[in-house]
N, C-alpha and C positions, 0 to 999 in steps of 0.2 A: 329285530327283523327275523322273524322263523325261517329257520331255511336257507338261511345263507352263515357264511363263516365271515369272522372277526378278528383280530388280535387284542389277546388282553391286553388291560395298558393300567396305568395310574401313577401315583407321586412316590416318590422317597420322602418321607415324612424329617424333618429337623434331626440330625445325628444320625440317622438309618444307615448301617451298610447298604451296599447296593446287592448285594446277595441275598439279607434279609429281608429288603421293599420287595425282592423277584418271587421269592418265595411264599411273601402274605399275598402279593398280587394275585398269584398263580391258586390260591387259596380260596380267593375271596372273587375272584372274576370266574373260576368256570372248576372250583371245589378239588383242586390239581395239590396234590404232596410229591414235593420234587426229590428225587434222591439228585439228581446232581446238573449244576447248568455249568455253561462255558461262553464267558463274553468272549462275543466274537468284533465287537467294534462299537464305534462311538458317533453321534453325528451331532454337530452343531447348528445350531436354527438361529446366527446374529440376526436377523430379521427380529423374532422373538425373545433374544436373548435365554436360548435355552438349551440343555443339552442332553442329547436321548443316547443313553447307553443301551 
């Protein structure tokens, strides 16, 4: 949707740090090389069974 903003998002692939899913994310969703991130929290979706760092 031109013109509006987003969050990138996608999976941790089988074994994946969660540092290196953030970094191909950030790569491959809007072409970003990260020098440095900081989790700042976690949420849980048991509806889904899933959980969004």
């Amino acid at each position: 949707m031109a013109g509006h903003w987003d969050l990138i998002g996608g999976h941790v692939e089988t074994g994946e740090p969660i540092d290196v899913a953030l970094a191909r994310e950030a790569q491959e969703e809007v072409g970003l090389t990260h020098i440095a991130f900081r989790h700042l929290g976690f949420f849980e979706d048991s509806d889904n069974e899933t959980t969004y760092n």
